[in-house]
Structure formats: C-alpha cells, structure tokens
MIDREN-701076 format. One record per residue (C-alpha): residue in one letter; chain; x, y, z. Coordinates in Angstrom, 3 decimals. Layout:
[r 'a', 'A', [X, Y, Z]]
...
//
This chain:
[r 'x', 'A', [0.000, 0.000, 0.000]]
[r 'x', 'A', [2.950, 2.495, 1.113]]
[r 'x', 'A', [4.226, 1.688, -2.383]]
[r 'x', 'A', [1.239, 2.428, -4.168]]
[r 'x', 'A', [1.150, 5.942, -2.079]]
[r 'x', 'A', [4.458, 6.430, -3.168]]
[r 'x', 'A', [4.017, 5.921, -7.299]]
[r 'x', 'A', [0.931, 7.996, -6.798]]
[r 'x', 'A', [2.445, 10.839, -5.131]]
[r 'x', 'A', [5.080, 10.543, -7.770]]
[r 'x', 'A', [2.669, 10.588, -10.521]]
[r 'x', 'A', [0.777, 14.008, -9.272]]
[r 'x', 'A', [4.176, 16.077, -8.627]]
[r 'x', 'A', [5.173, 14.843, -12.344]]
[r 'x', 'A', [1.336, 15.501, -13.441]]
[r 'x', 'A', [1.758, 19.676, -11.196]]
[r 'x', 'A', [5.401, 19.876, -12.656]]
[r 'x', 'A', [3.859, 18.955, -16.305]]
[r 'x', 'A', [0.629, 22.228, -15.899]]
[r 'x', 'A', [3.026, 24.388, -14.401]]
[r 'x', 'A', [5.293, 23.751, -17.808]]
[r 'x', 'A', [1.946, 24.495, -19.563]]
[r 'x', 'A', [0.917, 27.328, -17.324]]
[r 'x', 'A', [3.334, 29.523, -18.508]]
[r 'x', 'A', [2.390, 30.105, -22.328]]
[r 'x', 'A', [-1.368, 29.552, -20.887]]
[r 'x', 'A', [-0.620, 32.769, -18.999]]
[r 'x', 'A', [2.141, 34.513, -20.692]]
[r 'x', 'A', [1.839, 33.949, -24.117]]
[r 'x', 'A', [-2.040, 34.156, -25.409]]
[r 'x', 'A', [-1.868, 37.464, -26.929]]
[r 'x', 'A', [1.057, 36.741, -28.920]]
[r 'x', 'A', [1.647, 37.007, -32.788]]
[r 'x', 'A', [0.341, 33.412, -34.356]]
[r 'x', 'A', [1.489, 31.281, -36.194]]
[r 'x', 'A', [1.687, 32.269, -39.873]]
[r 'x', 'A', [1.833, 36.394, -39.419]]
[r 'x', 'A', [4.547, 38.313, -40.870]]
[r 'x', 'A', [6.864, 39.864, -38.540]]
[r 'x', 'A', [7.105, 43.575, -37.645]]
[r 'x', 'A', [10.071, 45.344, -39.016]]
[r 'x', 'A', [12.655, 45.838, -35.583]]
[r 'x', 'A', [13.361, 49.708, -34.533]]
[r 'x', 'A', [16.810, 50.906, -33.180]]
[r 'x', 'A', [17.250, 54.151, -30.558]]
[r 'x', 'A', [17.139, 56.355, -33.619]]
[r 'x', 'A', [13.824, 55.187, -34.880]]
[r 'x', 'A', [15.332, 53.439, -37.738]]
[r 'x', 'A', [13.942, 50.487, -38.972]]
[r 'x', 'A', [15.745, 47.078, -39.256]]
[r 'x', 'A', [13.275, 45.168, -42.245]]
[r 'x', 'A', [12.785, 41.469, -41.228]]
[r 'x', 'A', [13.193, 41.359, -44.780]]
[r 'x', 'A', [16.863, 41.462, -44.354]]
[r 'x', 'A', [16.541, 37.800, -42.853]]
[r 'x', 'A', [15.233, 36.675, -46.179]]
[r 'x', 'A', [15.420, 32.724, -46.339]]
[r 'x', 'A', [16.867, 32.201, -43.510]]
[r 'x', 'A', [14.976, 31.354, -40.300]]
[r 'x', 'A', [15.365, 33.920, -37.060]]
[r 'x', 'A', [15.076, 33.742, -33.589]]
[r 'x', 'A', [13.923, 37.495, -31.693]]
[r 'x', 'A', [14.669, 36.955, -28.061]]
[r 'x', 'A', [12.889, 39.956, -26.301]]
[r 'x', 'A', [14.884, 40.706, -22.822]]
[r 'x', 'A', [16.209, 43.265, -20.454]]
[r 'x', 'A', [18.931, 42.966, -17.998]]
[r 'x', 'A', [16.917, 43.806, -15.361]]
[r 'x', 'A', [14.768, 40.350, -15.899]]
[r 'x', 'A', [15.818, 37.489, -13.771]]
[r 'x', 'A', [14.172, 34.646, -15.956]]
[r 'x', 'A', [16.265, 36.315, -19.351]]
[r 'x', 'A', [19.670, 36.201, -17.389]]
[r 'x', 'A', [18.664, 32.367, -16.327]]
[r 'x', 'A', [17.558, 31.391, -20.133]]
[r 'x', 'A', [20.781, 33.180, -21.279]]
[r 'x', 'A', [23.222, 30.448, -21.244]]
[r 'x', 'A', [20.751, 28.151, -22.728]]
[r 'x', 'A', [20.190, 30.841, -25.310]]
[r 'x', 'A', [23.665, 30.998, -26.093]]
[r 'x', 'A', [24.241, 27.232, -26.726]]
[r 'x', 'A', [21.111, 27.571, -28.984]]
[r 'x', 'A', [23.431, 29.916, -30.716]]
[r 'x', 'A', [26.063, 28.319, -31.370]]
[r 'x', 'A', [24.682, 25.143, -32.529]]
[r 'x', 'A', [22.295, 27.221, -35.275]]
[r 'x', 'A', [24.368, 30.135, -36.224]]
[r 'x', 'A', [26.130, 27.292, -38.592]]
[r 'x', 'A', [23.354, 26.277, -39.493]]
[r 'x', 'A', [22.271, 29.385, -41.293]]
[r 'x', 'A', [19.445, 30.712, -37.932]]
[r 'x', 'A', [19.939, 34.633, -37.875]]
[r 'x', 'A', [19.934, 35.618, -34.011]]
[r 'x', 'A', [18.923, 39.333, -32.353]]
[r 'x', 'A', [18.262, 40.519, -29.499]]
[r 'x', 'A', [15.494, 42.366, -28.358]]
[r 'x', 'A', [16.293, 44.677, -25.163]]
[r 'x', 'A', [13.857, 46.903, -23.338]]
[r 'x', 'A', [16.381, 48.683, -21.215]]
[r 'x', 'A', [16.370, 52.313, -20.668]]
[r 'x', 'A', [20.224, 52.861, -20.364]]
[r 'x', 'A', [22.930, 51.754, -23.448]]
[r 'x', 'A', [25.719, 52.045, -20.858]]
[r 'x', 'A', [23.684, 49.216, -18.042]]
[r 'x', 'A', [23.072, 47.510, -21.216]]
[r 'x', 'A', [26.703, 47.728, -22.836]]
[r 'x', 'A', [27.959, 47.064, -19.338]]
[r 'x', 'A', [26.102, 43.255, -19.383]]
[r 'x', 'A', [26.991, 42.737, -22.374]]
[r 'x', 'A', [30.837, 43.438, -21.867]]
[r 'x', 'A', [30.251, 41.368, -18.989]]
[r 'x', 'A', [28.025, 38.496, -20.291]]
[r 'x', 'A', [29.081, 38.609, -24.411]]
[r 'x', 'A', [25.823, 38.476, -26.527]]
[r 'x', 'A', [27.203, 37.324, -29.859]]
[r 'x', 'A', [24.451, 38.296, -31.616]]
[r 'x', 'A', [22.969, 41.865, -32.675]]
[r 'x', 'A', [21.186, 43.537, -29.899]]
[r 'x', 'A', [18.828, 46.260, -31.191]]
[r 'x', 'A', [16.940, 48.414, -28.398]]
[r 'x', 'A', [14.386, 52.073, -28.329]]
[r 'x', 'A', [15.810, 52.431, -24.475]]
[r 'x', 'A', [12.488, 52.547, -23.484]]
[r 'x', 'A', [10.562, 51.277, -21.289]]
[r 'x', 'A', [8.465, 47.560, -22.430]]
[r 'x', 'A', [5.055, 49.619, -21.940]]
[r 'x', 'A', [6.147, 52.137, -23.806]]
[r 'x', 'A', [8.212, 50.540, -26.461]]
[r 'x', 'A', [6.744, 50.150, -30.339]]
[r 'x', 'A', [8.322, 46.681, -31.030]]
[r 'x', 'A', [7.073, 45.306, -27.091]]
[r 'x', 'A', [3.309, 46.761, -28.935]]
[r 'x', 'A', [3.622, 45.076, -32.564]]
[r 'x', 'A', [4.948, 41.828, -31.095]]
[r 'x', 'A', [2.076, 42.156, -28.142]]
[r 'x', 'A', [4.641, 41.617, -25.458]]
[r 'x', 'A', [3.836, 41.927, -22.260]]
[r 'x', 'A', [6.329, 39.223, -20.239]]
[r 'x', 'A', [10.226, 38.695, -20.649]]
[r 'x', 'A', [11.723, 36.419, -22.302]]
[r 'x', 'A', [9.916, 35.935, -25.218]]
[r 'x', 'A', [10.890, 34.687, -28.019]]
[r 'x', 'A', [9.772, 34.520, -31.466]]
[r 'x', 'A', [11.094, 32.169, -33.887]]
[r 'x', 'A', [10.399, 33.136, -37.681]]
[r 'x', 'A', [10.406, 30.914, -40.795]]
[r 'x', 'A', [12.617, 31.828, -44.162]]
[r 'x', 'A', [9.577, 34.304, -45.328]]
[r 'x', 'A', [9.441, 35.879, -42.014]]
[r 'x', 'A', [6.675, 35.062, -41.155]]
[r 'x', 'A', [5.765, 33.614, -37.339]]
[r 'x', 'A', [6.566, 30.223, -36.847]]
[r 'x', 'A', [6.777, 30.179, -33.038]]
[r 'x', 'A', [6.087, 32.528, -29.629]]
[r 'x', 'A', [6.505, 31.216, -26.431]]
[r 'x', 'A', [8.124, 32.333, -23.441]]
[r 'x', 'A', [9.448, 29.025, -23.243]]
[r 'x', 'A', [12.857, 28.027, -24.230]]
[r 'x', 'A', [12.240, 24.472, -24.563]]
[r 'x', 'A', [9.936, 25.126, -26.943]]
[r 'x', 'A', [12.212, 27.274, -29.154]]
[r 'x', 'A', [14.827, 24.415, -28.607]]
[r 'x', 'A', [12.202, 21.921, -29.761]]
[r 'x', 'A', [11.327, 23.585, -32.911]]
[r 'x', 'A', [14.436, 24.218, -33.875]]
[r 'x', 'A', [15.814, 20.549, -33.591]]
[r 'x', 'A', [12.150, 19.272, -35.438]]
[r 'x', 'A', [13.082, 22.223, -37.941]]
[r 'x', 'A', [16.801, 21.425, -38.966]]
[r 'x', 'A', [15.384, 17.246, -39.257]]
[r 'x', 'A', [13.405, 18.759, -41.901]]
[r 'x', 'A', [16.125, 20.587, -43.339]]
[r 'x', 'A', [13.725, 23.556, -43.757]]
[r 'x', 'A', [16.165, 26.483, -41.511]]
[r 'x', 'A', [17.112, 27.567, -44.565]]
[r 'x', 'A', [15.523, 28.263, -48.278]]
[r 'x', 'A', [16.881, 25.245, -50.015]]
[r 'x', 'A', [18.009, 27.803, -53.228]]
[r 'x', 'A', [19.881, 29.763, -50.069]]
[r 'x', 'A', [21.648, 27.262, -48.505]]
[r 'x', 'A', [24.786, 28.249, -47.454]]
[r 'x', 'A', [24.639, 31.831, -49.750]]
[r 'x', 'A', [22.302, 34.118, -47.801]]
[r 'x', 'A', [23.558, 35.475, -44.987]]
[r 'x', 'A', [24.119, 39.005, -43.531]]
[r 'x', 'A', [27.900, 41.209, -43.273]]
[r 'x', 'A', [30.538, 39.512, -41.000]]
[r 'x', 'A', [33.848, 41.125, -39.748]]
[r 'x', 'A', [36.261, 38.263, -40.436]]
[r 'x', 'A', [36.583, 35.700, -37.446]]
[r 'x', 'A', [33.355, 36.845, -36.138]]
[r 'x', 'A', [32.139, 39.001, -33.235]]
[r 'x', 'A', [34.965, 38.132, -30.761]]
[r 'x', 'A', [37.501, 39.412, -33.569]]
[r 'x', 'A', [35.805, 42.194, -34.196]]
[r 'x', 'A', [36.231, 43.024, -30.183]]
[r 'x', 'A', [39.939, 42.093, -30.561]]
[r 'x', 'A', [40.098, 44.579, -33.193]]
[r 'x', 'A', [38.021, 47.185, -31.200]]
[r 'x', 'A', [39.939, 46.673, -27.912]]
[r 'x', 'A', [43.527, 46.532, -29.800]]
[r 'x', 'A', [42.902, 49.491, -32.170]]
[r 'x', 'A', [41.070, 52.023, -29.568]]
[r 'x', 'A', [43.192, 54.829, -28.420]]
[r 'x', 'A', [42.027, 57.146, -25.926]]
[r 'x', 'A', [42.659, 60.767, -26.888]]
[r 'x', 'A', [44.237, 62.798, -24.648]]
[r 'x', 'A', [42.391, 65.368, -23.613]]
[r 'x', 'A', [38.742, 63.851, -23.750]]
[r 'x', 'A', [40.615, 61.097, -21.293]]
[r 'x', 'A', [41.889, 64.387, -19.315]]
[r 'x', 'A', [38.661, 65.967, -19.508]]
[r 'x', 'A', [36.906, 62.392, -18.305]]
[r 'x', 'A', [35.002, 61.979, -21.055]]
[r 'x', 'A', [33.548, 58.896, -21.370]]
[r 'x', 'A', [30.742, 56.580, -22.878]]
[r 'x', 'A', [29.551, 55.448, -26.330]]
[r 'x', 'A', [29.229, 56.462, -30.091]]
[r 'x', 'A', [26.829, 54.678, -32.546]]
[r 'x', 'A', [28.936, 54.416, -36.043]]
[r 'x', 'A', [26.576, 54.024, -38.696]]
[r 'x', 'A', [28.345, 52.692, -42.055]]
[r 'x', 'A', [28.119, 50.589, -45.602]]
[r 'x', 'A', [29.388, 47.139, -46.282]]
[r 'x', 'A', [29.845, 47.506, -49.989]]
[r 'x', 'A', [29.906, 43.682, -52.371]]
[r 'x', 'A', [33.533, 43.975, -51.938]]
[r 'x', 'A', [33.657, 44.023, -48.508]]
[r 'x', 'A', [35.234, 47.002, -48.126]]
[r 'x', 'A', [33.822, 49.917, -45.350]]
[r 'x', 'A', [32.235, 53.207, -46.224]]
[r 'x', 'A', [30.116, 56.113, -45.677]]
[r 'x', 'A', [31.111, 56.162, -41.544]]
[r 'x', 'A', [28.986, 58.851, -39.978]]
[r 'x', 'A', [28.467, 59.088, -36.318]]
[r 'x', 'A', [24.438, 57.972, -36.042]]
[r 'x', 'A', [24.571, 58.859, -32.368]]
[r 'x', 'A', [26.783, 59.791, -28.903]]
[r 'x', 'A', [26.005, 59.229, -25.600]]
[r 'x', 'A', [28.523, 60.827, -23.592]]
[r 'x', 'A', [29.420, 62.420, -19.859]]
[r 'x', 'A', [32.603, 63.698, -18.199]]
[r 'x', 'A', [33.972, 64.495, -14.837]]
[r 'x', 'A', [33.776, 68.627, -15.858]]
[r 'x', 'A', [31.961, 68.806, -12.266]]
[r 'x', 'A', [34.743, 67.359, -10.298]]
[r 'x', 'A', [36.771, 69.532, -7.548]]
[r 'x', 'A', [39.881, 70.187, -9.867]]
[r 'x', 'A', [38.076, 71.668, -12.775]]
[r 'x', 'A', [35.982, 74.487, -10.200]]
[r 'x', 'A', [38.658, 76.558, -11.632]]
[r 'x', 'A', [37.533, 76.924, -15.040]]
[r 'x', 'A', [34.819, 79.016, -15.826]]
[r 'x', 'A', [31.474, 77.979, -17.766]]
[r 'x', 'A', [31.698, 78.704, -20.968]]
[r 'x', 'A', [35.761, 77.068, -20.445]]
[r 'x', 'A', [34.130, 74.023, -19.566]]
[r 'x', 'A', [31.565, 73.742, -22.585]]
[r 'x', 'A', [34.789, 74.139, -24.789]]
[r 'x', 'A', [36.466, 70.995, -22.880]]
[r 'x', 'A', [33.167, 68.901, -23.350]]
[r 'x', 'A', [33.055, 69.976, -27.121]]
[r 'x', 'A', [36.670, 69.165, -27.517]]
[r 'x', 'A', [36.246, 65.703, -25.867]]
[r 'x', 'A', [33.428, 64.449, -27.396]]
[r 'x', 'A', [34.506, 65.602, -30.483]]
[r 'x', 'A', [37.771, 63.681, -30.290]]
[r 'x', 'A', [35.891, 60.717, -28.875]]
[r 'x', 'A', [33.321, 61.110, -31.987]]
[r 'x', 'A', [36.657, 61.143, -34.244]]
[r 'x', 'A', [38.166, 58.352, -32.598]]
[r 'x', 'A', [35.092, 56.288, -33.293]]
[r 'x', 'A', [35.309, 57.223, -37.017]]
[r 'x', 'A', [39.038, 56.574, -37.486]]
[r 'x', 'A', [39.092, 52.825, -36.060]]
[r 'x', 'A', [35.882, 51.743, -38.238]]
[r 'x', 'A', [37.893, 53.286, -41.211]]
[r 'x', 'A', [40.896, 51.198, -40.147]]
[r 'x', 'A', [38.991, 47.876, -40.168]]
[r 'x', 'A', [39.571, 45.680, -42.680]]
[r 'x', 'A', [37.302, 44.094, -45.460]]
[r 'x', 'A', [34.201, 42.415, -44.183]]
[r 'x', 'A', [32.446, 39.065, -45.660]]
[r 'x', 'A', [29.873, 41.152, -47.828]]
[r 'x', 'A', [26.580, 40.438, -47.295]]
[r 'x', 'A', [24.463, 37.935, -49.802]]
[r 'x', 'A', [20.876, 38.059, -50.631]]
[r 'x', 'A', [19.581, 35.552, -52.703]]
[r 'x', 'A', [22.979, 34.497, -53.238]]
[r 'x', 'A', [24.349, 37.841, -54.884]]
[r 'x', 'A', [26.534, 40.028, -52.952]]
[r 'x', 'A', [24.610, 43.118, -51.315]]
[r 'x', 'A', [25.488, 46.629, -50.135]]
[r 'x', 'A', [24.313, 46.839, -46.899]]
[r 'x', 'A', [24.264, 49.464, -43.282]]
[r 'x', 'A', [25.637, 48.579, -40.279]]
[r 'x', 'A', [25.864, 50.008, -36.895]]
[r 'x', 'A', [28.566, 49.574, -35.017]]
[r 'x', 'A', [28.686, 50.971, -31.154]]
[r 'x', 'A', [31.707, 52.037, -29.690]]
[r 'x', 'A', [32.277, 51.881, -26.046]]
[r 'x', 'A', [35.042, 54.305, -24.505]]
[r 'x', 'A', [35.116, 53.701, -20.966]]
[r 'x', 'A', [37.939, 55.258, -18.289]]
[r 'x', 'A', [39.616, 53.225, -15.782]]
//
C-alpha cells in the first residue's frame, strides 16, 4: 500500500510539474503574434527600422529581454548554446532589449558577451513600439520566424524554441533550399569576438577627452559595400558624460568648460570614425545568393579606468 502511495504521489508532482510547464504560455503567451503572421520590421534608438526582410530565407530567432529580468539572465546560457549550434546552421539571431540605459546595457553585455545583434528604443516595455507590434507583455519571449518571415513560433518558453528548432533542422527547412549556405548578412572576419579584438587593440584614448573624463559610447553608422570594403562612416549617435563637475576643474569658468566637453566628445566622436575606417574588409553580405550593399551600426564603447 505504502508503495502504491508512493508511485501515486510521484505521478501528481510529475502531473503539477507537467501544468506548471503548460501554465506559462497559458498565462504569458495568449496574446502573442500566431502562427503564420509576418513579422514587424525591428526599430533601433534612432527610430530606424531594421526590415525582417533582411533575414530573407533564412529562419530567425527574436529573443525579447532586459537585464533587469531574472528569468532572461537564467535562459541566457541556454540561449547561447542555442546559438552556437544554429548560427552554422544558417538561424539569424537578435536581441530584443527593453532597457532604458545603453551604458547598463553595454555594461552586461561586456560582462556576459551576446554574440548576436542587440537592437533596443531604451524605453521602457510599456512604452516601447516593437514590445506593442509583437504584443509583449512578459520577458523572455521569443519569437522564432520561418525563411519568409513570417511567425513560426512565440513562447516564453525556451524548450519550446529548442524543440522547434531541432524538429526544424530534421526537416532541413532552416534555410531556403536555393539559399543554402549563400544568404547570410555582413561579418567582420573571425566573427564578433575578432571584431572586439580589433576594437579593444585598435582604440586609443585621446588625450584630452581622457583628461577631460570623457567617457561613454558612439553609434557608427556605415556601408558594407559587395567587396567588402567599409564606407560612408557617420556618427548615427553619442552618448557621452565627463567628470567637468569634479573639484579640480571648479577653476575653469562655464563657458571654459563647454569648450572641454566639445573638444572631448569631439575627439571621442573622431576616434570612433578613425578605427571603423581602419577595419579591414568584411564578408559582404548575400541576398539571394548575390553580394549586397548593406548598413551597419557599429557601437563604440570608450570607458575610463
């Protein structure tokens, strides 16, 4: 009889763990984007639209986070492994962050590397247009789209996303079949972590922004041309402070101390600029198998000791 107790106590904490799995897209997930609708175009701080369009026949995964969400920073590992099983498998990744600072966000991901694109309004979930289109209203989500962009899966669920993925890539269908192995966005040779190496080798702090203590980040906006090669740098956006406030500078009047912030960000801006020119050629982008001219923005982090 104690046996029978047992198996059946067993069999209700397996049946409770089983709902609560279920309970969570019953709950979180029934106003999401079904199956079958085309995805909204992405938005970056500027307003600027990233088309989905630009994933064309590949499939994508949208993971919609902030660094402020306990349950993202736990899926993140399992998001990452995800990511490096698919990325060579032709799945575009990008983040989706609804934080309200670049330099909390920058500072998690210098911490935790995300080695896919991040794209973010810094605002708030309630108030962002991508947490409306894709009717978010719980982190993580995550969306998984199909090689027409279109939705193939939302869940809050990671499982899930892992499931899909492994039933999708038995089918063979990740990828456009006429696209396999051709479509595929820019890459800095080596990938992301090279592109840091570059970044973190090439960077040097000017002199008097450093002096001044200006710090923080500039958004470099630039082509990828079908050679590879970099043009067209223009500085898309800066968000910058310094240490003009501090004891030693009370000597120095105003209008002395707008002239040292001009100068610093300026050489900061410049800085930015330079290095992106120095890079070298990229893997151009390819849509349906051509090579393709395409933007890219690149932030740049400039951070004092």
């Amino acid at each position: 009889m104690m046996r029978k107790l047992y198996v059946l106590a067993g069999m209700l904490m397996c049946m409770a763990s089983t709902m609560m799995a279920q309970d969570l897209d019953a709950k979180y997930a029934t106003d999401l984007l079904p199956v079958g609708t085309p995805a909204p175009d992405l938005i970056d701080p500027l307003g600027d639209k990233h088309p989905i369009a630009d994933f064309h026949g590949r499939c994508a995964v949208l993971d919609f986070f902030a660094t402020w969400c306990g349950d993202c920073r736990k899926d993140m590992p399992e998001m990452k492994k995800l990511y490096q099983k698919y990325d060579m498998e032709g799945v575009e990744f990008m983040g989706v962050s609804f934080d309200t600072s670049s330099d909390v966000l920058q500072n998690y991901m210098d911490k935790e590397p995300i080695p896919w694109r991040v794209v973010s309004e810094l605002k708030k979930m309630k108030e962002s247009q991508m947490a409306k289109d894709y009717h978010i209203q719980w982190i993580p989500t995550m969306y998984l789209l199909d090689t027409e962009g279109r939705v193939l899966l939302a869940t809050v669920e990671i499982d899930k996303l892992k499931a899909k993925l492994a039933e999708l890539k038995k089918a063979n269908q990740l990828v456009a079949p006429e696209l396999a192995g051709q479509d595929h966005a820019p890459q800095y040779p080596g990938g992301v972590q090279e592109l840091m190496k570059f970044l973190s080798n090439n960077i040097k702090y000017p002199v008097e922004a450093e002096h001044y203590g200006v710090e923080g980040r500039v958004l470099v906006s630039f082509f990828v041309g079908t050679d590879g090669m970099v043009f067209d740098m223009t500085v898309a956006k800066a968000e910058l402070k310094n240490r003009l406030s501090e004891k030693k500078f009370s000597k120095y009047s105003e209008m002395e101390k707008y002239a040292m912030r001009e100068q610093g960000e300026g050489q900061l801006k410049e800085e930015a600029l330079r290095v992106v020119g120095k890079m070298p050629k990229w893997v151009p982008a390819k849509r349906r198998g051509q090579p393709a001219r395409v933007k890219y923005s690149l932030p740049i982090t400039f951070k004092l000791k």
